[in-house]
N, C-alpha and C positions, 0 to 999 in steps of 0.2 A: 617173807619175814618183814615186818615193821625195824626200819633203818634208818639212822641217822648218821648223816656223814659230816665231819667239818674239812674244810679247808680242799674250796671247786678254783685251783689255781689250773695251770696248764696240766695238772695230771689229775688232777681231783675232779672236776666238773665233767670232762668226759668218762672217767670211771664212773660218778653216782648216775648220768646218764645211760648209763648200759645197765647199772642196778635198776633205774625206774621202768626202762625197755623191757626188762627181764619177766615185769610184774609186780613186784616189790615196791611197798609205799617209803616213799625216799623223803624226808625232810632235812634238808641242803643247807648248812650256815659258812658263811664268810664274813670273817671280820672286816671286809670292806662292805659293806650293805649293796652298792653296787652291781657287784658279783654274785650275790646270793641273788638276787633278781634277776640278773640275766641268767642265770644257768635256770635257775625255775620257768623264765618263759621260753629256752632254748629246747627245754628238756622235757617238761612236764611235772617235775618234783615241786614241793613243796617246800614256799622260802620260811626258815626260820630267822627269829630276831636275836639267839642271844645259843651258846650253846646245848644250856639246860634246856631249851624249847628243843633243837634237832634230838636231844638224848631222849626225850621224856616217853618214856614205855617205850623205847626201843629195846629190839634182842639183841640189835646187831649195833652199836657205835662203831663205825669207821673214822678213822683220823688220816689226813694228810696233808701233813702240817708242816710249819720251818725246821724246827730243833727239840733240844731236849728241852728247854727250858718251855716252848710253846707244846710240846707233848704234858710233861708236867700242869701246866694251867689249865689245860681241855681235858685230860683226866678228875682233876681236883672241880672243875666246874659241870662234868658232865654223869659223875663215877652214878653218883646219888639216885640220879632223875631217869637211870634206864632201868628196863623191868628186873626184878629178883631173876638172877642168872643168866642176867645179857654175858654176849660176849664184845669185849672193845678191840676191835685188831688196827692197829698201828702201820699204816702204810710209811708212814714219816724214815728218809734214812738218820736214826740219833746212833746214841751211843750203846752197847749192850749194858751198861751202867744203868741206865733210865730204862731200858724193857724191865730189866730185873725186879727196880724199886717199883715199875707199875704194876707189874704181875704181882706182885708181893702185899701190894695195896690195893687190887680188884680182888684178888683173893682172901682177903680180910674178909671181902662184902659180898663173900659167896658170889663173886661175879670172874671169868674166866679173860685174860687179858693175852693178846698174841703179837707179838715184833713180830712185823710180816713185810718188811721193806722187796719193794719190790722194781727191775730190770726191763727196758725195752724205751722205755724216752716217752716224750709226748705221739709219736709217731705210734708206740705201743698199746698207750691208753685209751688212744682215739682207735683203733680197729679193735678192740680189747681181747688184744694180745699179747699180755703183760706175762712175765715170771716171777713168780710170788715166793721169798723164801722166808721160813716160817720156825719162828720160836715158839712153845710155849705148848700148856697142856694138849695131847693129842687129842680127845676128846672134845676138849672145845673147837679143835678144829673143822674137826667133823662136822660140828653144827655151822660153822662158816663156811662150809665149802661147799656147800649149794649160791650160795649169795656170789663168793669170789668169783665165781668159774664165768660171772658174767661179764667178767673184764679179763680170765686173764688163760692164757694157753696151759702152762705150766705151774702146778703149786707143789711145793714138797716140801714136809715136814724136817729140819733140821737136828732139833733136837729140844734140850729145855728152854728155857726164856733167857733170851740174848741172843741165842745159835743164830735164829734169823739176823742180825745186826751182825755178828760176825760173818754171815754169809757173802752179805752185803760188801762188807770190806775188804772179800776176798775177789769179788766182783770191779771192785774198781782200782784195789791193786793190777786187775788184769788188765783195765782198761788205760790204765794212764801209761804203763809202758808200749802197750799196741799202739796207741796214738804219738806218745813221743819217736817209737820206729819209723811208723807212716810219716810224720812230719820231717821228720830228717828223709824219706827215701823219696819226697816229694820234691825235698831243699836238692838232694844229690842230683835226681833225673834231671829238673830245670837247666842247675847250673853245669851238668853234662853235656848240654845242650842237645836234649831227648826231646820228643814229645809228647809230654804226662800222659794224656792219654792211651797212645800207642803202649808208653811201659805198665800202665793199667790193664790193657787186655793180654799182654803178655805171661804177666805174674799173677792176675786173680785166678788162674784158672788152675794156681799147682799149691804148694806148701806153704805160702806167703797169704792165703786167703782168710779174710775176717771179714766181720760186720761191718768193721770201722772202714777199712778198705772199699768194699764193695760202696758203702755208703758218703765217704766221708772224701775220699781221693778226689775227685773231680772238684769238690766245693774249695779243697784245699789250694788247689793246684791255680784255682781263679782266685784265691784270695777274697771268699764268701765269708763269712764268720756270722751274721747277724741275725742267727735262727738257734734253736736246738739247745741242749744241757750247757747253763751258766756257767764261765770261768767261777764265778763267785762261790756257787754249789758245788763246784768238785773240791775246790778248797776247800770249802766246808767239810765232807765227805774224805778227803785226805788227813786232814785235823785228828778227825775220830781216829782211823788208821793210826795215824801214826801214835797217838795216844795209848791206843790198845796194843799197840806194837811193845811201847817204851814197860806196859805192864806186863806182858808174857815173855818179854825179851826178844822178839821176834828182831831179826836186821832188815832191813827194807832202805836200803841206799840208793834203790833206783827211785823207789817211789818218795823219798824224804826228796830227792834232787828234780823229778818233774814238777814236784811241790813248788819248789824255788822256781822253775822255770815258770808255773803258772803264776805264782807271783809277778814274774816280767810284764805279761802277759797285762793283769792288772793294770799293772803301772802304765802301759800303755792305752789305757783306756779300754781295756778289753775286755773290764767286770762282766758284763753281760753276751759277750761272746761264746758262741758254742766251744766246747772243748779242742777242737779239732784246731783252734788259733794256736796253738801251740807253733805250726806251723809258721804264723807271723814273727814272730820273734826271731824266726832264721831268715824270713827276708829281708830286714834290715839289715843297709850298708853300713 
């Protein structure tokens, strides 16, 4: 399929790299010029100058992008310049607000639009073993899901346009209280005066077991932070949550209050810290 992807950040460059491996002629844009160069000579893709060049006679527009407001602009710049019933699938996590209004406006233009935010980190994208969850017409899915499946282990259709975006926030509801558990039962072990480790082989191996665990303990326990998913993006990504909460009446007290925590977290200089800093904030005296 003739492809065009915007936005080759930490999760975007290795995904369109696994489209162009696949076969698929991939033309690659970043609004840093920079980066669209180097993921073309990394990769093999083809660098575009502007969005409308990566869209132009594409089937497929992929987007993975900041926010709603930068989904918005790459729609409105790229809707026109792909071929008569492309499909634009939306890796971006926004709001199901903005899937809605995109699908709504690709389908004006006989063109097929899908929230497909998708789970698994930089670590994901690069073995492209991503989990894709997926709003918006099934059919159009179908025509995407030869192209996705090159990045990603797991795709499933949620439901109409937004489901994927609520998917998503249901995913990192799950994640911000596992990691706030983890980081307090790392604060506890320490100052029990355990040896993380040792409580780490004890416990991964029964009811206590996660991703975050298996992955995130040991980094915790040293006091690593300086790799992996943004404090700044989970904020972001809790934002939405809680937004969508305050409109379906959802209660979410734990996730409103690791919010706050990761605000700390911030304030401590820890914008760009992986999530798992969480942990830092309890070890200060």
């Amino acid at each position: 399929m003739k492809i065009g992807f915007v936005g080759l950040g930490v999760m975007g460059a290795p995904m369109a790299g696994h489209l162009v491996r696949a076969g698929h002629p991939v033309a690659g844009f970043n609004r840093s010029p920079g980066k669209t160069a180097l993921w073309a000579e990394n990769h093999g893709g083809r660098a575009a100058a502007s969005v409308a060049e990566a869209a132009d006679g594409a089937e497929l527009l992929i987007l993975c992008v900041g926010n709603d407001d930068d989904v918005r602009a790459t729609v409105a710049a790229g809707l026109q310049a792909t071929a008569a019933g492309a499909v634009i699938v939306d890796h971006t996590t926004t709001s199901a607000v903005v899937a809605r209004e995109m699908a709504t406006l690709a389908g004006g233009t006989g063109r097929g639009f899908l929230d497909a935010p998708v789970s698994g980190g930089q670590a994901g994208a690069e073995a492209g073993k991503l989990s894709v969850m997926v709003g918006g017409d099934a059919g159009a899915l179908d025509r995407a899901r030869p192209a996705l499946e090159a990045y990603a282990k797991a795709i499933r259709h949620m439901g109409p346009a937004g489901a994927g975006q609520l998917t998503k926030m249901v995913n990192q509801i799950c994640i911000a209280g596992v990691v706030q558990g983890l980081a307090e039962a790392v604060h506890f072990s320490q100052r029990a005066g355990l040896d993380p480790e040792a409580v780490l082989a004890a416990v991964s191996q029964g009811a206590a077991q996660s991703w975050q665990m298996d992955n995130r303990w040991s980094t915790m326990a040293r006091g690593e932070f300086e790799f992996g998913f943004a404090v700044d993006w989970m904020r972001k990504d809790l934002g939405l949550v809680l937004d969508e909460a305050r409109r379906n009446g959802s209660r979410l007290a734990l996730t409103a209050l690791v919010d706050q925590f990761y605000a700390e977290v911030q304030a401590m200089g820890g914008a760009r810290w992986d999530t798992s800093s969480l942990a830092a904030r309890l070890g200060r005296d």
